[in-house]
N, C-alpha and C positions, 0 to 999 in steps of 0.2 A: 659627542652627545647631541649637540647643537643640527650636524648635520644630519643625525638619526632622526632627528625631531620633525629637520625639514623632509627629509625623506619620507616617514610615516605618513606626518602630513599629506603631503602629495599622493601616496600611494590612495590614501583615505580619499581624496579627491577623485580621484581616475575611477574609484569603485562604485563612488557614488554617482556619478558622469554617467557609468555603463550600466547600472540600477536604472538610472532618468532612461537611457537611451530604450533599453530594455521595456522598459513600462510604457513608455509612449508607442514604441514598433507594436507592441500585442495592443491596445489602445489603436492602434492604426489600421492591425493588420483584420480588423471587426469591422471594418466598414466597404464595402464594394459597392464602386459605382461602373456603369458600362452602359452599351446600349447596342442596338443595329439599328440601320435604318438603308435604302435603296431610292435612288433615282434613275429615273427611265424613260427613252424616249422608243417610239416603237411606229411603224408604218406597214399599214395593212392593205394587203393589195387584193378587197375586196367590201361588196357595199355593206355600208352599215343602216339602209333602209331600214325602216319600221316591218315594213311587208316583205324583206329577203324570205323569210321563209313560206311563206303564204304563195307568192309569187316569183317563185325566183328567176323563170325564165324573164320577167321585165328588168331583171336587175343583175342580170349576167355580166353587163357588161359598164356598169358606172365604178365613177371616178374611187382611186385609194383615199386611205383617209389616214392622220396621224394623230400621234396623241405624247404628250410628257405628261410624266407622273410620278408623286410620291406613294407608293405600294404604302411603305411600313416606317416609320419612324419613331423610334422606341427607345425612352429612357429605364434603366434601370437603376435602382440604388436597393441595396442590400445589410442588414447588422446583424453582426451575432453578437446576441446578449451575455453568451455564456451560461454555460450548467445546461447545453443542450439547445436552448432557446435562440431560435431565430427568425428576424423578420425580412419578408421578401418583397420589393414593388414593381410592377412596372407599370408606365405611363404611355400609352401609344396613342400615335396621329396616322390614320388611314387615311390615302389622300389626300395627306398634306392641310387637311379640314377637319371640322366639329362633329362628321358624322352626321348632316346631316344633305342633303344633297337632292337636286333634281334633276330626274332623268325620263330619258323616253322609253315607254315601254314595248318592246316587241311584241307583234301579235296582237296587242292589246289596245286598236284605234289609234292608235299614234300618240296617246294622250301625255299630258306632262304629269308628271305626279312627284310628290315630293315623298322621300327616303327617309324616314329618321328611324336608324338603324339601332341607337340605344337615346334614352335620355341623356343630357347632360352635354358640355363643351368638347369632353376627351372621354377617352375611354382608357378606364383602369383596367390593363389584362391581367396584372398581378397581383393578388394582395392578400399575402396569409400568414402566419403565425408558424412557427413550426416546433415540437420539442421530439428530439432523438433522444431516445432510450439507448438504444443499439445500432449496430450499422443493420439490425436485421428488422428493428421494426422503430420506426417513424409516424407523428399524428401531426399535422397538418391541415389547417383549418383557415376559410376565408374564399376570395376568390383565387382558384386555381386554373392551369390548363386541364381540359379532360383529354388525355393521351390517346382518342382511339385512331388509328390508322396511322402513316409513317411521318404526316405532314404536318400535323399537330403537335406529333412528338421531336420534332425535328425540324424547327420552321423557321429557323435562323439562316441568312440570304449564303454561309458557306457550305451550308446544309443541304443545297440540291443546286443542278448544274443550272437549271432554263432560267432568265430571268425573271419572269410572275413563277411564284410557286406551282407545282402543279395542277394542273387543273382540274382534277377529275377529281377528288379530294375535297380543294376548295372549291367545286362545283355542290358537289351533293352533299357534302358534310361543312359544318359549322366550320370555319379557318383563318385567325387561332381560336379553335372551341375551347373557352373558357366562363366558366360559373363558378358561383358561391356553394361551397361543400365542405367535406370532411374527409381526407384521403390520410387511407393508412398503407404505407409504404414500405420496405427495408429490401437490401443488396446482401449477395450473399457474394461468394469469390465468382459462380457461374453463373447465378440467376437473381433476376430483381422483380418483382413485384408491387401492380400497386391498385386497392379499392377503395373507390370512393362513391360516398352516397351524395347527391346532389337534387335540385329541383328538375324536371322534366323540362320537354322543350314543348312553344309555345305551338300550337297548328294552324292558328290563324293567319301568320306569317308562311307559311307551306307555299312554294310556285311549283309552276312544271315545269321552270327550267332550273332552279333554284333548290328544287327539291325539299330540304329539309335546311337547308343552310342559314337561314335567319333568323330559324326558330329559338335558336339560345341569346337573341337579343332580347333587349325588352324596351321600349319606346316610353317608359312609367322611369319613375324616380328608386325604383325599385326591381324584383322579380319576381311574377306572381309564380308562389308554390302551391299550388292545387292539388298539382301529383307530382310523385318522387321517382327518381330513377336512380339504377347503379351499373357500375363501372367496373371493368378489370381487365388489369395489361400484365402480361407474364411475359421479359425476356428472359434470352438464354444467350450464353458467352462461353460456353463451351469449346469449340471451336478457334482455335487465334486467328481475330480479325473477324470473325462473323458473328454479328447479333441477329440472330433468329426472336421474329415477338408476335405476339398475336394480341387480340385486344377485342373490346364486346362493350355494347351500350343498352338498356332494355329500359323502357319506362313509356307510363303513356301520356300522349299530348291534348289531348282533345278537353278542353273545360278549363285548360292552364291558362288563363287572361282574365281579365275584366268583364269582356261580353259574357252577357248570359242566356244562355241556349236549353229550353225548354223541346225543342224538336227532334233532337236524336237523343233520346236519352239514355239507349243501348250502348252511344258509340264513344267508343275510349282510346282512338285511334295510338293502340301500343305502336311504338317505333323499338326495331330490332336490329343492331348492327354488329356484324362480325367481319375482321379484318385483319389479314396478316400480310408482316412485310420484314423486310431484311437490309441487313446492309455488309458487305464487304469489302475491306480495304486491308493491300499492302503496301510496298514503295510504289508503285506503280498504277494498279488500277486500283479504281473505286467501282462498285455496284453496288445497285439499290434499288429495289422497286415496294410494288404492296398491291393488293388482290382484295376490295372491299365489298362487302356487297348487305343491301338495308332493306327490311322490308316494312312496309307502313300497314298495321290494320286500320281499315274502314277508312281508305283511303279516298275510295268516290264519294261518302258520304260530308267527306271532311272539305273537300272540292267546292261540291252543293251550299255545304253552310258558309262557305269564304264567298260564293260567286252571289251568292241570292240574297243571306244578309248584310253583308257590310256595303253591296251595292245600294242597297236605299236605305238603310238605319244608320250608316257609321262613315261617311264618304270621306271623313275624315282622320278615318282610322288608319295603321301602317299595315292594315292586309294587302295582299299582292290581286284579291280576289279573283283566284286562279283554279283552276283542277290540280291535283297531282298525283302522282304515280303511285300504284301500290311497291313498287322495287327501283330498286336506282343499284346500277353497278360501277362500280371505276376500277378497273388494273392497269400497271405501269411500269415499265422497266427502264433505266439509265446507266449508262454505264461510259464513265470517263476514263481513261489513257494519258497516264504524265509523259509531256513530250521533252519537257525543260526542267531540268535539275530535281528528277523524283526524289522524295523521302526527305525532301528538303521541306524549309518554311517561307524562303523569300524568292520571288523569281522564278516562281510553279507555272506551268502553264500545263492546261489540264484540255484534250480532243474529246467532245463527248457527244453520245449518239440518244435521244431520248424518245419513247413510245409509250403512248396510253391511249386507252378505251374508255369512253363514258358515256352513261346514260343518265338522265335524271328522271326519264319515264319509261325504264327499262320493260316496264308492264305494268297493266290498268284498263281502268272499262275504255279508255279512250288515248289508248296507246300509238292507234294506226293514227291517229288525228297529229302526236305530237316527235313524228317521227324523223323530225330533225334535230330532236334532243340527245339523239345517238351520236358520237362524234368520234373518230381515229384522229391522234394528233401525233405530228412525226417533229423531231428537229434534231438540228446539229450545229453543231457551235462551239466556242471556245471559252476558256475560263482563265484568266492568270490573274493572281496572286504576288504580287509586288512584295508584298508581307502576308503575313497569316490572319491577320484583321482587317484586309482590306483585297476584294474579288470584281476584278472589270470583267463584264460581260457582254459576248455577241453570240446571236444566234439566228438562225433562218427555221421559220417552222409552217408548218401545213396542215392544217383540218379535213378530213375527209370525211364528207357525209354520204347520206344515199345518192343514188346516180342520181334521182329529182334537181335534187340540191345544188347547190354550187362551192364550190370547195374554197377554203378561206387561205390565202397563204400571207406569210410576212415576218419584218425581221424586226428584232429591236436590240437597242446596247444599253448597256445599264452600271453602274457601279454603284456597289456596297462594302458596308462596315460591318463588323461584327468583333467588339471589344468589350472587355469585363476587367477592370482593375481594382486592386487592393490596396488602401491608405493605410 
């Protein structure tokens, strides 16, 4: 009897042991933290002049220039509340700094000017609420990524072969574009979808080489919503191994700031973007590219109000006070080849060939004037994977412009992280 006593006991013991252990793992298994981030050294064997474009036959022939850099440094942390509810964050350092920065402008007198890219010390790229209904429809609320084109939606550093993301992308379009909205989302077994309605982008911020790219900052403590825009990404997985997606942005920019503008009072400079891109992978190879292309109404108009007012009312404003394009294009294709241990996770080494087209003043009343904005860029390089959360890279790559021009060549090496854990 005695021994049945201690027996029970003890059984009693072990159950409750594995009840604690049990409630602590689900208690644990609510919390993700992770992050990425890249470091980069890179040497350009060609001039980084104020007047390279302007002049390029004086400057055909000066000295290379190098550069180290932190791209992207990104904490995340993650909880789910349960009963659906979950919250998401992340915290990034562009540069290695506060975002706020000075630099020399091309083109533009050589002047120094100071950047401040968003208010504040960091920038929050994540920060939203989420309640799942279903795996088919999701509401999500706060600031999010807006998914249009392949680089936004995919912008984690094992996510494309070249060390800086691509460029034609984070050229003309916001990268990572993200704002404060309302996205409604859900995945089916083939296809996933997701719209969201958000604040517009800002056109005071508009360059001509820059495009539309800084326009989803905001230099205020806030984001002025003036005008509203919306969103929609529709992949497909039908296919094994290919995600076929297209994606679209439409709202207008023009009156979205603080300044106030009594002179164009027609112009509501809509921005329009439509963009499809793909991805493919088996043991062996990966491909990837995307076909973008944006168009700006009252483009020249919006040029005139950045160039003539904020040059003598607002000198200290974050306008670029530039022209820019009524269309901007970027397409691109990459595609790597496992040379070392495919289908694997540790000890990958990946050959890869990467090509794209960009314009940020693809067309405009003053298109011929900015026709070094056009660029072909080549590279090839290597990728290896020691582990699956961690990608060193080297590459050699080449810009090709008009014969005017002078063509930019150069390499750089870099290693990143890209890891998400559960407590």
């Amino acid at each position: 009897m005695k021994k049945l006593i201690t027996l029970s006991v003890a059984t009693l013991l072990t159950i409750v042991a594995m009840a604690q252990t049990d409630s602590i793992q689900v208690k644990k298994n609510r919390l993700s933290l992770g992050g990425y981030g890249e470091a980069v050294m890179s040497r350009n064997f060609y001039s980084d002049h104020i007047y390279r474009y302007s002049k390029p036959e004086a400057h055909a022939d000066d000295d290379s220039h190098g550069r180290f850099d932190l791209p992207h440094v990104v904490f995340f942390v993650a909880y789910d509340f349960g009963k659906g509810w979950k919250l998401n964050t992340e915290i990034e350092f562009e540069h290695g700094g506060a975002e706020t920065a000075v630099e020399m402008e091309a083109e533009e007198s050589g002047e120094y000017e100071a950047e401040v890219e968003r208010g504040g010390e960091v920038a929050l790229e994540q920060f939203w609420i989420q309640k799942s209904f279903s795996n088919e429809l999701n509401i999500r609320a706060g600031e999010i990524i807006i998914p249009v084109g392949l680089t936004n939606q995919g912008h984690l550093p094992n996510e494309f072969f070249t060390v800086y993301r691509p460029e034609g992308e984070n050229t003309i379009l916001p990268c990572t574009w993200h704002q404060v909205g309302i996205s409604f989302w859900g995945r089916t077994e083939n296809w996933k979808y997701e719209a969201i309605f958000t604040s517009g982008l800002n056109a005071d911020q508009f360059g001509n080489e820059s495009f539309v790219h800084y326009g989803a900052a905001s230099p205020y403590e806030f984001k002025v919503a003036n005008n509203y825009a919306g969103v929609l990404r529709v992949d497909n997985y039908s296919i094994p191994g290919l995600r076929l997606g297209v994606s679209g942005y439409a709202g207008p920019t023009f009156r979205n700031s603080l300044s106030k503008n009594t002179k164009y009072k027609d112009c509501k400079g809509t921005l329009v973007v439509g963009s499809f891109d793909f991805q493919y992978r088996n043991r062996r190879i990966i491909a990837r590219g995307y076909a973008d292309y944006a168009h700006l109404c009252d483009a020249y108009e919006i040029g005139l109000w950045n160039r003539e007012t904020f040059a003598t009312k607002y000198d200290d404003s974050p306008s670029k006070r530039q022209y820019v394009g009524s269309d901007a294009v970027a397409f691109s294709l990459e595609l790597g080849c496992s040379l070392l241990n495919p289908n694997k996770t540790d000890n990958v080494l990946y050959l890869f060939g990467h090509y794209e087209y960009y314009d940020s003043f693809f067309k405009g009343k003053l298109s011929d004037t900015y026709e070094w904005c056009g660029k072909h860029r080549m590279a090839v390089g290597l990728n290896f994977m020691p582990m699956k959360e961690i990608v060193i890279k080297a590459e050699y790559s080449k810009r090709f412009l008009k014969s005017q021009y002078n063509d930019e060549p150069g390499v750089s090496l870099g290693i990143a992280y890209s890891g998400f854990f559960k407590f």
